[in-house]
N, C-alpha and C positions, 0 to 999 in steps of 0.2 A: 053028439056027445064027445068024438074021442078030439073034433074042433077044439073044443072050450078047455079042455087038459094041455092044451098045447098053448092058447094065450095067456094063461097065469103064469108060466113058468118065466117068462121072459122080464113080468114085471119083477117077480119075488127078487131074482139074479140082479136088476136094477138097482134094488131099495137094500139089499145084501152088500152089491158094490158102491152105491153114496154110503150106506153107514161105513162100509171100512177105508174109504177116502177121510169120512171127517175124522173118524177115529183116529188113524194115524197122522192126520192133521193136527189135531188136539196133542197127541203124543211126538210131534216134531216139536210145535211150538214150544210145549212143556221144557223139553230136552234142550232147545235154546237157547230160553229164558235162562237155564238153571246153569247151562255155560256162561251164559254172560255174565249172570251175576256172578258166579265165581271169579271168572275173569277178573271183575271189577274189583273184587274183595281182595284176588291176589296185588294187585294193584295199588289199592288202598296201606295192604301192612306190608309192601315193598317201601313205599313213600315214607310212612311210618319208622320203618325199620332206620332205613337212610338220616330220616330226620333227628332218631336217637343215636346214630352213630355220632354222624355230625355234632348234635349238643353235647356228647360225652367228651369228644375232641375238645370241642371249644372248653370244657372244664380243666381239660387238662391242661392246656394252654394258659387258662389265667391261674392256674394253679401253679405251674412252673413259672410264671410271670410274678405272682403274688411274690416265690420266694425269692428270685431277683431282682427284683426292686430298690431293694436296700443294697444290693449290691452295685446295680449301676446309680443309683441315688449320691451315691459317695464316690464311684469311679469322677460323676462329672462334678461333682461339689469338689474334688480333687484338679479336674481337669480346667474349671473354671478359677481356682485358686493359681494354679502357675501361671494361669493367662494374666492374672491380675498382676501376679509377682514380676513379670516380663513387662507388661506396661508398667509400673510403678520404676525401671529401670530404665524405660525408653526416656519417662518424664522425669526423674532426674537429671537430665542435661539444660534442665530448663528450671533454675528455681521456685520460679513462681506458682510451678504446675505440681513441683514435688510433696508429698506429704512426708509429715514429722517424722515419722515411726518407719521402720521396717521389721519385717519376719526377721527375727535371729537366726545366724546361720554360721554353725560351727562351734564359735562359742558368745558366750552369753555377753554382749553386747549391744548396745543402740547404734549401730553403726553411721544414722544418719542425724545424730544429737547436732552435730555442725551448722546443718541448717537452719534450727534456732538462731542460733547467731547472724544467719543473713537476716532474718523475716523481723527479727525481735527488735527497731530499730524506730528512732524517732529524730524530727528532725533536728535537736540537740546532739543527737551520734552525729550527725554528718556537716558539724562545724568546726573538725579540726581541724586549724591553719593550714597543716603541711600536707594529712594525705588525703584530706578530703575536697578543702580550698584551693590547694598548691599556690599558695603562698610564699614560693623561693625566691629569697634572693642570693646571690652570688655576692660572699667575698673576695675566690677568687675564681676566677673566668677565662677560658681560653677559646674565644669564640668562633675563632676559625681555624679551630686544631682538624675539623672535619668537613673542609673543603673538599669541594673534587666528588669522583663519584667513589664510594666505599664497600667493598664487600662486605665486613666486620668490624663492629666498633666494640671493643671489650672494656665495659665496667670495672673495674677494681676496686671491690671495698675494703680500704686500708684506713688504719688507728691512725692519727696524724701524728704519733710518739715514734712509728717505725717507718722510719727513716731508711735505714739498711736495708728491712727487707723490699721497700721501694726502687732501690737502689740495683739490689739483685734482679730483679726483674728489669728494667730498663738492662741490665749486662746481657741477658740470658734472650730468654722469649720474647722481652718487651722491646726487643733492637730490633725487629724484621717487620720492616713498615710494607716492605712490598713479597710478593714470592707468586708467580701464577700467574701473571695480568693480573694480581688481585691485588688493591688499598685495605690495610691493619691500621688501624687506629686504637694503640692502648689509652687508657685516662685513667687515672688515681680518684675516687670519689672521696673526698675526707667532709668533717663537719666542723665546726670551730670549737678552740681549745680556749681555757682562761689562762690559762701559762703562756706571758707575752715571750718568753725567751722560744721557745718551741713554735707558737703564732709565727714570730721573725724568719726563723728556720724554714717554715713551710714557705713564708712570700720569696726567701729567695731559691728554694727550691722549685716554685711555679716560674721565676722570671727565666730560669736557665733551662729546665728541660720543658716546659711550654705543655704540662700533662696532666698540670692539680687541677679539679673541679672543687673545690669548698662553698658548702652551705651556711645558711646563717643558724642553725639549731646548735646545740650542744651532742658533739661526738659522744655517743655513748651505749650500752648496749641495748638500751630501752628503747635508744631515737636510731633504730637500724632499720624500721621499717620505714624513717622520716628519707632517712640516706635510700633505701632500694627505690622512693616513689619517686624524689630529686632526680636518681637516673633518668626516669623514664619519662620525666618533664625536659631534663636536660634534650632528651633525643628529641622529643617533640618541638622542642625549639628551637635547637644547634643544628642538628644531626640526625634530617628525617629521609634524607636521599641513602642512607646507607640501606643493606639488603638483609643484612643481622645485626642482632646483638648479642654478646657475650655477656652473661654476670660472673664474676670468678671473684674469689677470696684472694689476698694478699701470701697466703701460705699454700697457693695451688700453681702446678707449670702447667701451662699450656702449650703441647706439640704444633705446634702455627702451622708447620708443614702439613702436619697430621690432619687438624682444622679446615685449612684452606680445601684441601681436596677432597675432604668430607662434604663440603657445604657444594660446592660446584658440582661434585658427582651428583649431589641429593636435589641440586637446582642450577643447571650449566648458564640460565640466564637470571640467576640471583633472585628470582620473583615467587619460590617460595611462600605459602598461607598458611597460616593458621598452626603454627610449627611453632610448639613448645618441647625442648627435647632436655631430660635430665634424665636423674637417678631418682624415681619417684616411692615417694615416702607412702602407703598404704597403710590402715587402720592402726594409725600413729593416733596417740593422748598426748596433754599437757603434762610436763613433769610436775609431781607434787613436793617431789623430797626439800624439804627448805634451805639446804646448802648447798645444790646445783644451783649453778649460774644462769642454768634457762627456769627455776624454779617458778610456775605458773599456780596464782591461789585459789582458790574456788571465784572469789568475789569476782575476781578478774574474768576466766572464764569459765562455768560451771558446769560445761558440757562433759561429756567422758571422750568425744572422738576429734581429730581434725578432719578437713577435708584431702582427698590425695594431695600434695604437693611436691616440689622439690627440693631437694637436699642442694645445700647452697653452697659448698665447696663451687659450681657451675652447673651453669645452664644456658640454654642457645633459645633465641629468640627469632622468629622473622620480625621484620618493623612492622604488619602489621597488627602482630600479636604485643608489642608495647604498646600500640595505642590502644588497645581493646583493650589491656590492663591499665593502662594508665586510666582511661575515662569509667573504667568500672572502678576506679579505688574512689571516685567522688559518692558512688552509693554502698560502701562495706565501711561501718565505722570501727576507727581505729583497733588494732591490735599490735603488740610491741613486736611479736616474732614476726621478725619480717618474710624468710622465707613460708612459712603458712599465707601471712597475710597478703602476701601478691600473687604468689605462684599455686594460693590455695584458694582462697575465700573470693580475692578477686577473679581467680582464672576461673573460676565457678561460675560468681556473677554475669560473668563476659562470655558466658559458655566455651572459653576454651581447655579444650583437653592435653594435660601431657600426654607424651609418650616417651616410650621406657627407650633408655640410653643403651644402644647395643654393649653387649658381651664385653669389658676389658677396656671400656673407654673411660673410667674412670674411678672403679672403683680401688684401684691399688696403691699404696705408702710409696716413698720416694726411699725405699730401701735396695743399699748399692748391692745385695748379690741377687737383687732381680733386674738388674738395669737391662742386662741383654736382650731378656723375654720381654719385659714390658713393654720397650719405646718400638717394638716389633707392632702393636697393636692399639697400646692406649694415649687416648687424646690430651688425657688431662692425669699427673700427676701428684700427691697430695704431701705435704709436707707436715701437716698439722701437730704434731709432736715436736716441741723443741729440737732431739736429737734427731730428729731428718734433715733438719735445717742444714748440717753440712755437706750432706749428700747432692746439692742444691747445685752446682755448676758440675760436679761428676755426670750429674743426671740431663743437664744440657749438653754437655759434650758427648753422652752417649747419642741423644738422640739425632746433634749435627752428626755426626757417625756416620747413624744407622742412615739418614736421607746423603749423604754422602755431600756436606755442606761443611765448610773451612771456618 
C-alpha cells in the first residue's frame, strides 16, 4: 500500500510542471505579440507623423512661392526687357538689323525716327547725279596738287564770292606745306557761279596759286552736300595716297602745328582706321522756324531726329573712312544738309562711328583776349561772326608764337 502512494506523486508533479511550462508559454507569446504589435504601431504614426510634417512644409513652401511669383515674374519681365534694350543698341551699328522705334528715354522723343530715312528709299532716291551717281566734272582742276606721299589733305568749303577770306588763309595756316616730315596739302572746294565777272576772277585765281577744285553744280547752300560728296570723289581720284582728310570751313584756322602732331601722336605711321573725329552733334532735329537759313520743311524731312553727326566748322578723316563714306553716299538718297548727310546718314550706312573731339580742340571764337589760353590747346579756331574776322592774323601770330615759329 504505502508503494502506490509513492508512484502517483511523481506523475501529478509532471502534469503540474507541463501545464505551468505551457501556461507561461502561452503567456510569453501573448506578451510578445502585444510588443510587437505596439512596436509596429509606434512605427506606423512615427512614419505618419513625418509624413504630415513634411506635407505641411511643402504647403508652406508653395505658399510662400504662390506669393512671389508675381514678384519674380516681373523682376525677369524687367530683366529680360534691358536685355532686349542692350541688344537693340548692339544692332543699331547695323542698319539693316535696327528697328524703327526705341523705348523713350529721358525725354519724350523717337530718338531713332532717322532710320526711316535710310530704309524708306526707292530706286528713284538713288539717281541723283551728284551724290548718288557722282557725276563730277571739274571746271577747274588741279590734278597733281597732291603728288608725293601726304599726311593731310584739307578740304576747304569756300563761296566763290570770298576771295579775301581765301586769300587770309593762304597768308596764315594755308602757307605751311610741310612741318614734321609731314606733306599739307590745303584746296579751296568751290562750285560754279553765273556771274562771268567773279567765274574770270576764280580761273585766275586757280592759275596763280594752283589750289581751286570747282565743280560743275551751282554754288549754293542747298548744293553743299553736292560740294562735301565732290570732295570725297575728288580724293578718291586725285588724292587716295594721302593718310587724312581735313573738312574745314573757309571762316575756321587751323593750328597745322597743332594738327600735325596730333595725327602722328594718334598714328606715328599714318595708317590710321576707321577714324571719324569732330564735335559730334547728338539728338539734333531739323529746324522748322521758316526764316532760318537752315530752315528744314516737313515735306523735306518728316522725321523729328537726325542721326549723330558732325558739326562742320571741321573734321579729320582717315582715307579709309572717305571711301566708306563716299561709297555709302551711292545708297542714302539725297539730303541738302550736308554735314548730317555724310557725317550722319552716310557714316551710318557705312557703319562708321564718330568720335568726340578732345577737350578745347575746337570749340572756342577767334576772340583776341583768349588768344593766350586758347592756341595753348585748340586745334581749330572759329571765326564765324563777321567781327572775328579781324582777329584773324592776331590769332596766327599768336599761335606761330606759341610753337615758337617766325
Amino acid at each position: 500500500m504505502r508503494m502506490r502512494k509513492m508512484s502517483c506523486r511523481p506523475k501529478l508533479a509532471v502534469a503540474i510542471f507541463i501545464i505551468t511550462i505551457i501556461v507561461f508559454t502561452h503567456r510569453l507569446i501573448f506578451t510578445l505579440t502585444t510588443t510587437i504589435d505596439s512596436s509596429t504601431n509606434d512605427q506606423t504614426k512615427l512614419q505618419a507623423m513625418k509624413k504630415l510634417a513634411k506635407d505641411e512644409r511643402l504647403a508652406q513652401v508653395n505658399k510662400i512661392s504662390a506669393k512671389f511669383a508675381p514678384f519674380y515674374k516681373k523682376q525677369m519681365q524687367e530683366t529680360y526687357q534691358k536685355m532686349d534694350e542692350l541688344q537693340d543698341t548692339v544692332n543699331s551699328l547695323k542698319v539693316d538689323e535696327v528697328e524703327e522705334t526705341e523705348q523713350k528715354q529721358d525725354i519724350n522723343i523717337d530718338k531713332k525716327s532717322y532710320l526711316r530715312y535710310l530704309k524708306a528709299v526707292n530706286k528713284a532716291d538713288l539717281e541723283n547725279p551728284f551724290v548718288n551717281l557722282h557725276h563730277y566734272e571739274y571746271i577747274l582742276n588741279n590734278k597733281k596738287a597732291c603728288n608725293g606721299n601726304v599726311l593731310v589733305l584739307v578740304l576747304i568749303h569756300s563761296d566763290p564770292r570770298k576771295y579775301n577770306e581765301r586769300q587770309m588763309i593762304r597768308e596764315t595756316w594755308g602757307s605751311v606745306r610741310f612741318y614734321s616730315g609731314a606733306n599739307i596739302v590745303p584746296l579751296f572746294l568751290l562750285a560754279k557761279v553765273a556771274d562771268k565777272t567773279i567765274q574770270d576772277k576764280i580761273v585766275e585765281e586757280s592759275k596763280t596759286h594752283l589750289d581751286v577744285i570747282q565743280g560743275n553744280f551751282l554754288d549754293s547752300y542747298r548744293n553743299l552736300t553736292y560740294k562735301c560728296v565732290m570732295g570725297l570723289h575728288w580724293v578718291q581720284n586725285y588724292c587716295n595716297n594721302t593718310k587724312f582728310v581735313v573738312k574745314v570751313d573757309d571762316d575756321t584756322m587751323i593750328d597745322v602745328y597743332h594738327l600735325v602732331r596730333f595725327l602722328l601722336q594718334k598714328s606715328p605711321d599714318g595708317n590710321l582706321e576707321n577714324f571719324l573725329y569732330c564735335s559730334v552733334y547728338s539728338n539734333q532735329g531739323p529746324r522748322r522756324t521758316t526764316d532760318d537759313k537752315w530752315y528744314v520743311s516737313e515735306s523735306e524731312y518728316p522725321y523729328s531726329k537726325y542721326p549723330p553727326y558732325c558739326e562742320g566748322f571741321a573734321y579729320i578723316m582717315s582715307n579709309d573712312v572717305t571711301k566708306k563714306l563716299y561709297d555709302a553716299s551711292r545708297y542714302v538718297k539725297f539730303y541738302w544738309v550736308d554735314d548730317v548727310y555724310v557725317t550722319g546718314f552716310a557714316a551710318l550706312q557705312a557703319g562708321v562711328t564718330q568720335r568726340k573731339m578732345e577737350a578745347n580742340h575746337g570749340y572756342d571764337l577767334m576772340e583776341a583776349r583768349s588768344f593766350s589760353k586758347n592756341v595753348q590747346t585748340n586745334m581749330f579756331l572759329l571765326a564765324k561772326y563777321s567781327h572775328l574776322r579781324r582777329n584773324w592774323h592776331d590769332a596766327w601770330n599768336a599761335i606761330k608764337s606759341y610753337h615758337k615759329k617766325e
